[in-house]
PDB file with SEQRES, HELIX, SHEET and CRYST1 records, atoms N, CA, C and O in Angstrom:
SEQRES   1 A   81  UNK UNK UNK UNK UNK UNK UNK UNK UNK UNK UNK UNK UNK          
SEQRES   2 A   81  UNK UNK UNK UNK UNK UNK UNK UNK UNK UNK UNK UNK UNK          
SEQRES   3 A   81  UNK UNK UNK UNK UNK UNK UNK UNK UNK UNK UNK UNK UNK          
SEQRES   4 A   81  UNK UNK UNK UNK UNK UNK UNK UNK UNK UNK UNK UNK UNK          
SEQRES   5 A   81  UNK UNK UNK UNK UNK UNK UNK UNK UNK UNK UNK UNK UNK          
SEQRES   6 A   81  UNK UNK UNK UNK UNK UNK UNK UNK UNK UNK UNK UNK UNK          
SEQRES   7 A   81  UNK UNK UNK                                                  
HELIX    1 AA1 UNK A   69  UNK A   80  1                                  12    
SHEET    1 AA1 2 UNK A  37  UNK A  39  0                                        
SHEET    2 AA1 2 UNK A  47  UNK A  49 -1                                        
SHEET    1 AA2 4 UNK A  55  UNK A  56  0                                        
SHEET    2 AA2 4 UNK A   2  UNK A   5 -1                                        
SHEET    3 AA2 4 UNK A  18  UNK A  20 -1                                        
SHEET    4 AA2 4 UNK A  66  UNK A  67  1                                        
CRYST1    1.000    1.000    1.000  90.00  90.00  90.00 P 1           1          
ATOM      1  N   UNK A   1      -1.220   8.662  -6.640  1.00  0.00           N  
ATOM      2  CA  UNK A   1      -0.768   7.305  -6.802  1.00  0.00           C  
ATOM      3  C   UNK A   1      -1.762   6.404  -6.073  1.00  0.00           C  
ATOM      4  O   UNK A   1      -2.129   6.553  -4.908  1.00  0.00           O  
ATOM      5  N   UNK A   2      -2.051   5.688  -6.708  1.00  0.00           N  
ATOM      6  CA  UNK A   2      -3.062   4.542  -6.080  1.00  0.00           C  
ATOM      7  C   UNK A   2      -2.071   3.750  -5.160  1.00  0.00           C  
ATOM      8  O   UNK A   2      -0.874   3.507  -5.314  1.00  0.00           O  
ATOM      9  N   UNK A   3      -3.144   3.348  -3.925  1.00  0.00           N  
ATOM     10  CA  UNK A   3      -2.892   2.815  -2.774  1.00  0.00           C  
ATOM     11  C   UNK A   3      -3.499   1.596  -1.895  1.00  0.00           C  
ATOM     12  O   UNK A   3      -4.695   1.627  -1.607  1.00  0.00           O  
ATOM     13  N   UNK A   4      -2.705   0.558  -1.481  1.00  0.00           N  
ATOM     14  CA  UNK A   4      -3.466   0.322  -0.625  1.00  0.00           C  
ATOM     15  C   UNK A   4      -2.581   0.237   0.960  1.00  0.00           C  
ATOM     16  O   UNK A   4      -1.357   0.188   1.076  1.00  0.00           O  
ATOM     17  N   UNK A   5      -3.642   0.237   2.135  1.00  0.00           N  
ATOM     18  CA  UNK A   5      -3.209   0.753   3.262  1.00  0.00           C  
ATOM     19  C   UNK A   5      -2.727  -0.352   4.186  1.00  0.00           C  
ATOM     20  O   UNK A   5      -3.249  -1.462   4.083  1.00  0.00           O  
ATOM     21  N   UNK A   6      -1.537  -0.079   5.302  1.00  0.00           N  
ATOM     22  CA  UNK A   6      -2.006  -0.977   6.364  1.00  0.00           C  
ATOM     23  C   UNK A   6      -1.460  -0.912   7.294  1.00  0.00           C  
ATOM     24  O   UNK A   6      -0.237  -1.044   7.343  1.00  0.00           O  
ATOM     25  N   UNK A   7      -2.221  -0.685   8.339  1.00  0.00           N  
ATOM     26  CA  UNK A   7      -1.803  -0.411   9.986  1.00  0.00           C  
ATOM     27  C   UNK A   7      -1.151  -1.420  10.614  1.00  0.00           C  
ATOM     28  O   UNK A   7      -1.228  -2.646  10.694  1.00  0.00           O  
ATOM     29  N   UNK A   8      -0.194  -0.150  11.220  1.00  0.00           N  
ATOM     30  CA  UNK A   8       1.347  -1.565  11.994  1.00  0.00           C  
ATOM     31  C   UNK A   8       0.773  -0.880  13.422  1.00  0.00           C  
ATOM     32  O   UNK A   8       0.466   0.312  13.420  1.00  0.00           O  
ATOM     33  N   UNK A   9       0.625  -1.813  14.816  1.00  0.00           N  
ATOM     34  CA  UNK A   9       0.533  -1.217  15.911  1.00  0.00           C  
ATOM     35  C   UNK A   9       1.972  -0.979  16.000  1.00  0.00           C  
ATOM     36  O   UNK A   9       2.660  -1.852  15.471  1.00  0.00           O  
ATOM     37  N   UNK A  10       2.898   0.492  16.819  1.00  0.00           N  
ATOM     38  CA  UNK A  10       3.614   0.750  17.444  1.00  0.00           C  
ATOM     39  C   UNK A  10       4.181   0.610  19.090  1.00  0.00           C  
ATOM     40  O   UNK A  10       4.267   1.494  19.943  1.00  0.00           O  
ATOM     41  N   UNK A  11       4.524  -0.845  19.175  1.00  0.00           N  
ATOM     42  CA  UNK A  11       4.666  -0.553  20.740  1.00  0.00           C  
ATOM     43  C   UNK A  11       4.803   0.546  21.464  1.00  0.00           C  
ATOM     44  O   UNK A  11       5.835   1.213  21.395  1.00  0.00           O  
ATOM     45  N   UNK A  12       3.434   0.991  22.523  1.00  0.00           N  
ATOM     46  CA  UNK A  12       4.161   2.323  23.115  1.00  0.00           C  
ATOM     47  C   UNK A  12       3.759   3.793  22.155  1.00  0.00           C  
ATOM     48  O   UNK A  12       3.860   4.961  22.530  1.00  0.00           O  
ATOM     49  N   UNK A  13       3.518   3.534  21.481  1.00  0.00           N  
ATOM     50  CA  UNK A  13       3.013   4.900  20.282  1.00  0.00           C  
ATOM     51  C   UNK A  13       1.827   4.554  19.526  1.00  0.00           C  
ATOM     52  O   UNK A  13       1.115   3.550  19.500  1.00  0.00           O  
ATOM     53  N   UNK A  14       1.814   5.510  19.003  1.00  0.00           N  
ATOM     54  CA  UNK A  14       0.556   5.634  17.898  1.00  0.00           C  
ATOM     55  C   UNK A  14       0.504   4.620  16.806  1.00  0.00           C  
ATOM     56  O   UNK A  14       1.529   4.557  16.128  1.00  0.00           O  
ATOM     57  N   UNK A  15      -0.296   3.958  16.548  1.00  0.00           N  
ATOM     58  CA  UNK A  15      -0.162   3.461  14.995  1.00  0.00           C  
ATOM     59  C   UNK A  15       0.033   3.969  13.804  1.00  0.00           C  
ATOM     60  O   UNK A  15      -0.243   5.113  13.443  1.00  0.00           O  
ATOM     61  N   UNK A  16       0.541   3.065  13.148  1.00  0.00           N  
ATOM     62  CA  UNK A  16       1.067   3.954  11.899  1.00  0.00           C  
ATOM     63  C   UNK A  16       0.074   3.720  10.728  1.00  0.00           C  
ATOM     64  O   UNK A  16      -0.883   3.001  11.015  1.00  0.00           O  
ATOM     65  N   UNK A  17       0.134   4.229   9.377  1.00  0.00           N  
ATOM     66  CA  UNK A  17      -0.539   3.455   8.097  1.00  0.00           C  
ATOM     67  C   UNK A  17       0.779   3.823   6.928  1.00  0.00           C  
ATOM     68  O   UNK A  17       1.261   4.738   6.260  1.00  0.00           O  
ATOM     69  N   UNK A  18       0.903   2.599   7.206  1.00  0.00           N  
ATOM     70  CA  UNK A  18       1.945   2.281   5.969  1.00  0.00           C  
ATOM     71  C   UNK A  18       1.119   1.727   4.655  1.00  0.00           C  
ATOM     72  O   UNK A  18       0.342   0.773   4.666  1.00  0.00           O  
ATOM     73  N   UNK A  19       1.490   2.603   3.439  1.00  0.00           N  
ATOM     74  CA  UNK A  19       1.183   2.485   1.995  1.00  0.00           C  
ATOM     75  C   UNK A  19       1.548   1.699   1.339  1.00  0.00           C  
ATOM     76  O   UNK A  19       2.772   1.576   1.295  1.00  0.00           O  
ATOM     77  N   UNK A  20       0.843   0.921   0.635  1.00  0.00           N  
ATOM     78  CA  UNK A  20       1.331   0.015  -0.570  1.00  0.00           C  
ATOM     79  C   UNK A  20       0.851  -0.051  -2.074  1.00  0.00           C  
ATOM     80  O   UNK A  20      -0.304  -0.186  -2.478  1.00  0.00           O  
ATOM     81  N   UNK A  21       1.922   0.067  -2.746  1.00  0.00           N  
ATOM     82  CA  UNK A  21       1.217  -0.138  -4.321  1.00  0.00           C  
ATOM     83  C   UNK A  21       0.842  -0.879  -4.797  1.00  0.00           C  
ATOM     84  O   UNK A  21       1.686  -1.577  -5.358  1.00  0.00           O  
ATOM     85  N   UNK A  22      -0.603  -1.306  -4.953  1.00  0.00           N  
ATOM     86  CA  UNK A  22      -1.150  -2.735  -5.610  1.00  0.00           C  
ATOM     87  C   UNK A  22       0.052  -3.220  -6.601  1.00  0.00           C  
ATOM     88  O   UNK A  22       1.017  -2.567  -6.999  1.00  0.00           O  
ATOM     89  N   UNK A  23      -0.328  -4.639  -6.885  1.00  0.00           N  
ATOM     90  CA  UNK A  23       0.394  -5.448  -7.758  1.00  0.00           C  
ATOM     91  C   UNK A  23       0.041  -5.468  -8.960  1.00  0.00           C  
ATOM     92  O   UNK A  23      -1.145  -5.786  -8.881  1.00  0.00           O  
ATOM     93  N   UNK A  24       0.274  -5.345  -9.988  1.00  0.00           N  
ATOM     94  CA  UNK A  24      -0.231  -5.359 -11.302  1.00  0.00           C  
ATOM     95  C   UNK A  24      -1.022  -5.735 -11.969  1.00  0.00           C  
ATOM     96  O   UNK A  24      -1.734  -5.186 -12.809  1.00  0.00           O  
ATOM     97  N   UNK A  25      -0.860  -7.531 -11.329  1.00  0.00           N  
ATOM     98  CA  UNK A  25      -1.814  -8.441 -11.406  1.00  0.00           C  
ATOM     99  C   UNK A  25      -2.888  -8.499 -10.144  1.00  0.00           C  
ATOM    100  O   UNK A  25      -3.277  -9.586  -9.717  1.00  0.00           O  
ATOM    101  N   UNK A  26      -3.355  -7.186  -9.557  1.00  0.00           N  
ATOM    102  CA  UNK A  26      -4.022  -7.383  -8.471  1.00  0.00           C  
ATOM    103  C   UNK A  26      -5.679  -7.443  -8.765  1.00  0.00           C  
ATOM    104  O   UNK A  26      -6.390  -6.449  -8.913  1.00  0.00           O  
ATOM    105  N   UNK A  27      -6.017  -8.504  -8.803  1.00  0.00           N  
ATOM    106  CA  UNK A  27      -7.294  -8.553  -9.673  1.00  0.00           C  
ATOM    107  C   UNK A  27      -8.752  -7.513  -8.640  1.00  0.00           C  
ATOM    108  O   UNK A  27      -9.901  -7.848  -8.926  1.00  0.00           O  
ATOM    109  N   UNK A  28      -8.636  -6.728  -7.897  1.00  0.00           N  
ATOM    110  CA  UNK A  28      -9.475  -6.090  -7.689  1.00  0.00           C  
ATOM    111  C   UNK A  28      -8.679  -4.338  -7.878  1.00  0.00           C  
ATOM    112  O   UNK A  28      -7.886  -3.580  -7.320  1.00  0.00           O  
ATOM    113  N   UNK A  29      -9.440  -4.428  -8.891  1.00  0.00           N  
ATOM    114  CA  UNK A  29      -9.004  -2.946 -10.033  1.00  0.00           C  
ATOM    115  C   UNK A  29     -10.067  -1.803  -9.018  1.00  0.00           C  
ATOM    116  O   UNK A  29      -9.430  -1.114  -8.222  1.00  0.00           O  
ATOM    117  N   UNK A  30     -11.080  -1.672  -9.030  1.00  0.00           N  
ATOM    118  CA  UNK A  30     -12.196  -1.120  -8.354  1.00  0.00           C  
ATOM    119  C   UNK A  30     -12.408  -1.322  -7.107  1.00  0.00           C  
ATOM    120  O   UNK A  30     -13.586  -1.630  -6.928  1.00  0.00           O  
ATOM    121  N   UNK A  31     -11.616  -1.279  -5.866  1.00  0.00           N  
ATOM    122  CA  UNK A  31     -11.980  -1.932  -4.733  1.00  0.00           C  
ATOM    123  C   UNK A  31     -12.986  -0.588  -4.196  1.00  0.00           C  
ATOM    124  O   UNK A  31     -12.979   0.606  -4.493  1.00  0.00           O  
ATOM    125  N   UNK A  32     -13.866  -1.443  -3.229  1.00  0.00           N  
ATOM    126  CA  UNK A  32     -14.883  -0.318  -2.599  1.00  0.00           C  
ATOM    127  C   UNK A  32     -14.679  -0.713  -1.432  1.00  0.00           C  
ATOM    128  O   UNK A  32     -15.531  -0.261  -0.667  1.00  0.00           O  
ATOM    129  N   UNK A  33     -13.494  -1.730  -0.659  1.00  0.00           N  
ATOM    130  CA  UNK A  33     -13.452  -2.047   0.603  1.00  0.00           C  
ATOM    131  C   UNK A  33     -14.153  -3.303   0.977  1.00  0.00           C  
ATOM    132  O   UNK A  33     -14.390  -3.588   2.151  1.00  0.00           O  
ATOM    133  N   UNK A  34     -14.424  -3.918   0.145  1.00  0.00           N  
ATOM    134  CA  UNK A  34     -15.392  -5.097   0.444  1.00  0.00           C  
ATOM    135  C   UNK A  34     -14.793  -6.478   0.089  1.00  0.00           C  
ATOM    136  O   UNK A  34     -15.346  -7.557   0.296  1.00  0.00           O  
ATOM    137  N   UNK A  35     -13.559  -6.282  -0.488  1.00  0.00           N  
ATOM    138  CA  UNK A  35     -12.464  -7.232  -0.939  1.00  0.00           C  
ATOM    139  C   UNK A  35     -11.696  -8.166   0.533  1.00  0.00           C  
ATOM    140  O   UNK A  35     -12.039  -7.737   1.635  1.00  0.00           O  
ATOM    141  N   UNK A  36     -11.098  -8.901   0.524  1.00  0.00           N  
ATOM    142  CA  UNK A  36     -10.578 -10.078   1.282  1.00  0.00           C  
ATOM    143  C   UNK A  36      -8.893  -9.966   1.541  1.00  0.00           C  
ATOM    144  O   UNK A  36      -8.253 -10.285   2.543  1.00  0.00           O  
ATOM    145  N   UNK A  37      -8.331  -9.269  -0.022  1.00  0.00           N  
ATOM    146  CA  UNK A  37      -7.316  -9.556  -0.132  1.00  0.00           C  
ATOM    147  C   UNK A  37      -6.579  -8.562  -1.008  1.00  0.00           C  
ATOM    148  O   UNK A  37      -7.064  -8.567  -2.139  1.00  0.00           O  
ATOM    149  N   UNK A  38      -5.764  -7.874  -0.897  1.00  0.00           N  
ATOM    150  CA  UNK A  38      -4.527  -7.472  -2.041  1.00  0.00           C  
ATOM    151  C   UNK A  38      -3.598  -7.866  -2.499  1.00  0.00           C  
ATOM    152  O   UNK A  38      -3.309  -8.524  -1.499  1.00  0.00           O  
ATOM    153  N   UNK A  39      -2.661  -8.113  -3.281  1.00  0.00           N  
ATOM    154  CA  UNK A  39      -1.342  -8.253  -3.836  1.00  0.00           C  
ATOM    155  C   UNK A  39      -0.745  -6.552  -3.890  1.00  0.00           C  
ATOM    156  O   UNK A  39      -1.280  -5.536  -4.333  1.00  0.00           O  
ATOM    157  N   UNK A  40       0.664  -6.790  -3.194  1.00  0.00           N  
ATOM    158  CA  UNK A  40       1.187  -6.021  -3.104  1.00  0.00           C  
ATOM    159  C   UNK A  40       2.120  -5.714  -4.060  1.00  0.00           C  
ATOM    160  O   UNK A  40       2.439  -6.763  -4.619  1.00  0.00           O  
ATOM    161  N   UNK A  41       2.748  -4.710  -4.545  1.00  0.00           N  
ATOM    162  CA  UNK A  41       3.995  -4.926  -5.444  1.00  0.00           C  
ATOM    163  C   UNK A  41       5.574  -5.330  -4.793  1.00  0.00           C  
ATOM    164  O   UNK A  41       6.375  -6.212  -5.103  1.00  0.00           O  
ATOM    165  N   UNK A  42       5.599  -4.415  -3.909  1.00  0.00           N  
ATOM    166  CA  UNK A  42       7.082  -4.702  -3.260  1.00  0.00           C  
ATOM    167  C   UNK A  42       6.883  -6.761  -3.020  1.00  0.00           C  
ATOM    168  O   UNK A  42       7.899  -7.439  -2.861  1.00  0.00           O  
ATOM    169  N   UNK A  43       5.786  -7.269  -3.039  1.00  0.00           N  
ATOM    170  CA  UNK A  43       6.152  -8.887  -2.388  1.00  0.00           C  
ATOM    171  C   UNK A  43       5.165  -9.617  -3.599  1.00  0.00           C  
ATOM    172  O   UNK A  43       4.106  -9.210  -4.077  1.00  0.00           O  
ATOM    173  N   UNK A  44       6.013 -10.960  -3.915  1.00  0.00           N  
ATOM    174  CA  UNK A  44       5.414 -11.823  -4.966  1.00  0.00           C  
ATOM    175  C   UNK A  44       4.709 -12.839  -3.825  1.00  0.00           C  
ATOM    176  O   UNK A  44       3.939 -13.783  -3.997  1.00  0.00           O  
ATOM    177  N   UNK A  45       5.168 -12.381  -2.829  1.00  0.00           N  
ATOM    178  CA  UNK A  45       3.822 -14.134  -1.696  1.00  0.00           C  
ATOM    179  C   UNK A  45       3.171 -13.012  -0.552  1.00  0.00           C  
ATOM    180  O   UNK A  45       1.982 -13.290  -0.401  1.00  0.00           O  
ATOM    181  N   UNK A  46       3.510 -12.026   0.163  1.00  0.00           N  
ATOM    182  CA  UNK A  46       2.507 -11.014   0.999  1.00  0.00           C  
ATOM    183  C   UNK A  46       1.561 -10.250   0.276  1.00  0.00           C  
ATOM    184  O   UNK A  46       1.759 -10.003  -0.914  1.00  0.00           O  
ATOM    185  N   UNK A  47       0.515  -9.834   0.891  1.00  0.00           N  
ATOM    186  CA  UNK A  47      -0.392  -9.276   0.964  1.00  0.00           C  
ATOM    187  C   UNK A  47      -1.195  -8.281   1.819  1.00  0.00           C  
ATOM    188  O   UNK A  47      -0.499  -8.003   2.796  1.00  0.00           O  
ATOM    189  N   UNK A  48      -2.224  -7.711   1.853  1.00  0.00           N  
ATOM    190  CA  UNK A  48      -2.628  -7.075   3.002  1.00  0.00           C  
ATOM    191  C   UNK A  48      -4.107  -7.825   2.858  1.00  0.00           C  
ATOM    192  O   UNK A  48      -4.746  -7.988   1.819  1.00  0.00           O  
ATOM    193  N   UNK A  49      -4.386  -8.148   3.922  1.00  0.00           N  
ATOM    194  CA  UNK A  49      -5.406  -9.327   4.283  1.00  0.00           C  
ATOM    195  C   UNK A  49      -6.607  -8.097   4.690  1.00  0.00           C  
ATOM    196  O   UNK A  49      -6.231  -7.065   5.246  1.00  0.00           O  
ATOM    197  N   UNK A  50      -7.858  -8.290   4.402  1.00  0.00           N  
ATOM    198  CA  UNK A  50      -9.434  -7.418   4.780  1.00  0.00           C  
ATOM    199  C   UNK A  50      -8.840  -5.508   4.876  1.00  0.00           C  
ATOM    200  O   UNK A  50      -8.781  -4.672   5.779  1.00  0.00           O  
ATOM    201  N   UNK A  51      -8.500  -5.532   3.376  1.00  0.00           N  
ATOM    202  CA  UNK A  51      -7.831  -3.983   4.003  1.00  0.00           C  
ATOM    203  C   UNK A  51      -8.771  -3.244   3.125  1.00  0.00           C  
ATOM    204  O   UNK A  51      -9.608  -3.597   2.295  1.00  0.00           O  
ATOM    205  N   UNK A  52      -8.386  -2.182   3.549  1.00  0.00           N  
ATOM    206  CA  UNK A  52      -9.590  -1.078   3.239  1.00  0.00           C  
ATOM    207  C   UNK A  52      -9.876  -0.713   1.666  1.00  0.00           C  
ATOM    208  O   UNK A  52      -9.681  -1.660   0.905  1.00  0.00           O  
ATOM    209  N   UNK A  53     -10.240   0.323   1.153  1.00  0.00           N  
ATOM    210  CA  UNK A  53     -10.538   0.600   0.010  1.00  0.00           C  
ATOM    211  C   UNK A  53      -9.358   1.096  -1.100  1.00  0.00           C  
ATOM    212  O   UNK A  53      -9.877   2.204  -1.237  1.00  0.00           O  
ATOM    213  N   UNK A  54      -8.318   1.155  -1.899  1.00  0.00           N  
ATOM    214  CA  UNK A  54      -7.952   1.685  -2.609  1.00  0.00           C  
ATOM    215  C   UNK A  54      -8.156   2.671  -2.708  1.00  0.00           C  
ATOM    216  O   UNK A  54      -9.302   3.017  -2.994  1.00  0.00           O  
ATOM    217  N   UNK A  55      -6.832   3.890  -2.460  1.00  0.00           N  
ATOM    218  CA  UNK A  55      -7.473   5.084  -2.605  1.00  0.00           C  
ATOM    219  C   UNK A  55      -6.106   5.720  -3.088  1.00  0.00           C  
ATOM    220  O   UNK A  55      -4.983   5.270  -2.860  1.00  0.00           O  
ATOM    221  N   UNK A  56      -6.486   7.060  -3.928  1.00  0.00           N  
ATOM    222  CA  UNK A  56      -5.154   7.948  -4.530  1.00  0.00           C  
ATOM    223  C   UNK A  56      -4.072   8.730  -3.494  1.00  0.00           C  
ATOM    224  O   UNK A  56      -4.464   9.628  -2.748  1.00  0.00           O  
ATOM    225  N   UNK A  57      -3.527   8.556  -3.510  1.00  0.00           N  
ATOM    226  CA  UNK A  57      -2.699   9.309  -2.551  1.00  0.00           C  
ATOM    227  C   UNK A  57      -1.286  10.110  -2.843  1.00  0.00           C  
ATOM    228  O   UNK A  57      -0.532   9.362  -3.465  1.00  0.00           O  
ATOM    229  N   UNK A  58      -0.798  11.177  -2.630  1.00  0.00           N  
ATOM    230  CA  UNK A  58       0.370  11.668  -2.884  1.00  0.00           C  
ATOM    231  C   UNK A  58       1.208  10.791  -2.668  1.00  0.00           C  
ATOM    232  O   UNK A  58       0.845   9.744  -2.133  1.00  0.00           O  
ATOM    233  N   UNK A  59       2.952  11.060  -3.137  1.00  0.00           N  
ATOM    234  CA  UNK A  59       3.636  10.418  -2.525  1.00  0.00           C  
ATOM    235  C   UNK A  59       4.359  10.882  -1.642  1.00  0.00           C  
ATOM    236  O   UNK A  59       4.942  10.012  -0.995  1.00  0.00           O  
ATOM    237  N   UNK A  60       4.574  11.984  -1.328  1.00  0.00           N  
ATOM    238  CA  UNK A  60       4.772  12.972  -0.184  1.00  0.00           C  
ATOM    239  C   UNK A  60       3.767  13.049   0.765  1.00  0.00           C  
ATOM    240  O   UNK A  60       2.776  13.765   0.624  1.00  0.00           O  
ATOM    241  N   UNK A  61       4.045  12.117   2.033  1.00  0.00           N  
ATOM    242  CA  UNK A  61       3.041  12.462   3.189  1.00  0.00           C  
ATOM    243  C   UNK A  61       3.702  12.949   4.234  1.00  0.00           C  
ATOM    244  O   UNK A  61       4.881  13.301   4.218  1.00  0.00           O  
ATOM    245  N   UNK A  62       2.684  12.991   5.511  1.00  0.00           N  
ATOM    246  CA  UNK A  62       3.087  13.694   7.084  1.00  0.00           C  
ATOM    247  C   UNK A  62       3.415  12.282   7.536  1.00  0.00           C  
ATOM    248  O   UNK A  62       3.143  11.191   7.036  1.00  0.00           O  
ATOM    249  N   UNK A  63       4.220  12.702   8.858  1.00  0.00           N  
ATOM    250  CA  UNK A  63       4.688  11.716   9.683  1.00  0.00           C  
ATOM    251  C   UNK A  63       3.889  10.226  10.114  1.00  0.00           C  
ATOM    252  O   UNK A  63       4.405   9.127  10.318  1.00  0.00           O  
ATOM    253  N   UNK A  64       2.730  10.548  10.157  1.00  0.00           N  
ATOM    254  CA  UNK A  64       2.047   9.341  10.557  1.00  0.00           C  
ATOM    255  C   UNK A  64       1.194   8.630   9.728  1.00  0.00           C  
ATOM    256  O   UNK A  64       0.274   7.958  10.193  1.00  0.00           O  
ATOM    257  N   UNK A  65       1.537   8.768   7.898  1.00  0.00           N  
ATOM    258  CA  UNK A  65       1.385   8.003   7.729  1.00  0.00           C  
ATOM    259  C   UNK A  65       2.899   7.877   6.109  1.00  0.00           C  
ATOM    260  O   UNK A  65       3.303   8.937   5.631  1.00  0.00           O  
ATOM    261  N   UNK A  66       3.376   6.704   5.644  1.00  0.00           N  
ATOM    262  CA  UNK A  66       4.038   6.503   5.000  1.00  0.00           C  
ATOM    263  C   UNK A  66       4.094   5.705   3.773  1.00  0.00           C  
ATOM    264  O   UNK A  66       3.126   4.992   3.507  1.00  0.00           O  
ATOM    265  N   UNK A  67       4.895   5.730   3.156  1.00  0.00           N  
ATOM    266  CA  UNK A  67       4.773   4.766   1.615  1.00  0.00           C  
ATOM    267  C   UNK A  67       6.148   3.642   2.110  1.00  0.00           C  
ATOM    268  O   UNK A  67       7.283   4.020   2.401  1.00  0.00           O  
ATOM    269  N   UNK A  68       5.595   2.042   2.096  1.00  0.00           N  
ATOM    270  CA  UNK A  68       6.444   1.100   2.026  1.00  0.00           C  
ATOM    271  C   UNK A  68       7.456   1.738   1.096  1.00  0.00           C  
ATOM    272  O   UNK A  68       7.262   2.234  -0.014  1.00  0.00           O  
ATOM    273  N   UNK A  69       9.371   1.532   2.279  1.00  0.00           N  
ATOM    274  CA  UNK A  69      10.312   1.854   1.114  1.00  0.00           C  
ATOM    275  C   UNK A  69      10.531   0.807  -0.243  1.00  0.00           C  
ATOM    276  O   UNK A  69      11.204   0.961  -1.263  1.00  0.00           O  
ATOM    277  N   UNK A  70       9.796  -0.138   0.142  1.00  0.00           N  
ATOM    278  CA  UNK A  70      10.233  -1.159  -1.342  1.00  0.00           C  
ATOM    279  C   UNK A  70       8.955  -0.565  -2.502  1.00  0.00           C  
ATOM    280  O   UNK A  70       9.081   0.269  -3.398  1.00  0.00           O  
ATOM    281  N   UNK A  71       8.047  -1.147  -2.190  1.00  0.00           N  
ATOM    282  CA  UNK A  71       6.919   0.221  -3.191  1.00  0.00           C  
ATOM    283  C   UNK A  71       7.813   1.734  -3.313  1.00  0.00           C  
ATOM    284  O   UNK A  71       8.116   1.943  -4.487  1.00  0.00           O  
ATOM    285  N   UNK A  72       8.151   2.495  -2.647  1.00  0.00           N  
ATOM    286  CA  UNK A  72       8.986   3.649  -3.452  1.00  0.00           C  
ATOM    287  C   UNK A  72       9.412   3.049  -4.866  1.00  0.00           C  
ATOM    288  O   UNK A  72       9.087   3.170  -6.048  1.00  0.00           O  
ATOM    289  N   UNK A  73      10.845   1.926  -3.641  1.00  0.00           N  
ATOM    290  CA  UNK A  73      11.787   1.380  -5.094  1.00  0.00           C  
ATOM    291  C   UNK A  73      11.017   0.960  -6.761  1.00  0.00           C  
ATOM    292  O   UNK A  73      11.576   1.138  -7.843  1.00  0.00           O  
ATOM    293  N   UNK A  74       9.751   0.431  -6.572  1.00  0.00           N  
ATOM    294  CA  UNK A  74       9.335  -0.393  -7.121  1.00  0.00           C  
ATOM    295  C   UNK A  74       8.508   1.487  -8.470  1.00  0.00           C  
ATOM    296  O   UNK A  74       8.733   1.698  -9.661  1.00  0.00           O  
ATOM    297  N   UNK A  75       7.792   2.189  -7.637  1.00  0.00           N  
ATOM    298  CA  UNK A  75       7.462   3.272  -8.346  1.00  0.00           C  
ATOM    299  C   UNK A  75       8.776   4.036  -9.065  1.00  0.00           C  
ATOM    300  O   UNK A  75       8.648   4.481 -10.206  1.00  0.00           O  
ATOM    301  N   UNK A  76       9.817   4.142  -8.468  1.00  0.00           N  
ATOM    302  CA  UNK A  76      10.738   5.049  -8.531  1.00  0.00           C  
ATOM    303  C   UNK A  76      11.362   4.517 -10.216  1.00  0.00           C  
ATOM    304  O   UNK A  76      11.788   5.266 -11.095  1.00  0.00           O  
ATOM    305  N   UNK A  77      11.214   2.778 -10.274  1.00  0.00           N  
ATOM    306  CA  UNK A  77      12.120   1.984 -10.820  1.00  0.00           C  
ATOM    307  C   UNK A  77      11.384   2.162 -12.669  1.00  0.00           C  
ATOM    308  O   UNK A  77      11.807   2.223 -13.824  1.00  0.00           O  
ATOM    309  N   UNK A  78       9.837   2.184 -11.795  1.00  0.00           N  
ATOM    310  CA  UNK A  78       9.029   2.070 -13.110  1.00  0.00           C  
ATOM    311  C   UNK A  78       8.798   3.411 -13.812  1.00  0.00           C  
ATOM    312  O   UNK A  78       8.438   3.374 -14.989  1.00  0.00           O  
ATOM    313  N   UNK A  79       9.009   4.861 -13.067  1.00  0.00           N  
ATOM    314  CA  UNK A  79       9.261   6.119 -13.622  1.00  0.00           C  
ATOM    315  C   UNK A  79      10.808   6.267 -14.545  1.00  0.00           C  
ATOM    316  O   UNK A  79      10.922   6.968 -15.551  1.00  0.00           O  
ATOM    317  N   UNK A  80      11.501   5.749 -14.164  1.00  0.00           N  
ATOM    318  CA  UNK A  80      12.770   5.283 -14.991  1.00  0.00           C  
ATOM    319  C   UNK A  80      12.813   4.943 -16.459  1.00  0.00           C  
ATOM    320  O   UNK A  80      13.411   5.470 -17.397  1.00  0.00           O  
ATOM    321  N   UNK A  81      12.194   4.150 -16.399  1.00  0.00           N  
ATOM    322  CA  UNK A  81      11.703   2.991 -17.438  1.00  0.00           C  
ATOM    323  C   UNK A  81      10.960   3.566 -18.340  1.00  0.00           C  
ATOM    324  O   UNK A  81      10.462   2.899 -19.247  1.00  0.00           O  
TER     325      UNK A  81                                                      
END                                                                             
């Protein structure tokens, strides 16, 4: 599943990287990391601001890093369909 990433500091713990599923209309199809900006799906006004490259990812991960639960909803909704 295509991805894009983004680190929450954890007060007191490790940081995390929480996953997000581009937006449909996310006009950088090809990112190589050199982009400014994403559109997310779970949000019609957030984003992830200078984030890294788009990359494939399972949707089953390890503890430290995760898939936004609204992106689940949003994949889960469109496997339905």
């Amino acid at each position: 599943m295509l991805a894009v990433s983004e680190r929450v500091s954890e007060f007191g713990g490790p940081d995390r990287v929480i996953l997000h599923l581009p937006a449909v209309d996310d006009e950088c199809d090809e990112c190589v990391g050199d982009c400014v900006f994403h559109a997310i799906a779970c949000s019609s006004e957030y984003g992830i601001v200078l984030p890294s490259p788009m990359c494939d990812v399972p949707l089953d991960l390890d503890h430290s890093h995760g898939w936004c639960v609204d992106c689940l909803a949003v994949i889960a909704a469109a496997a339905g369909s």
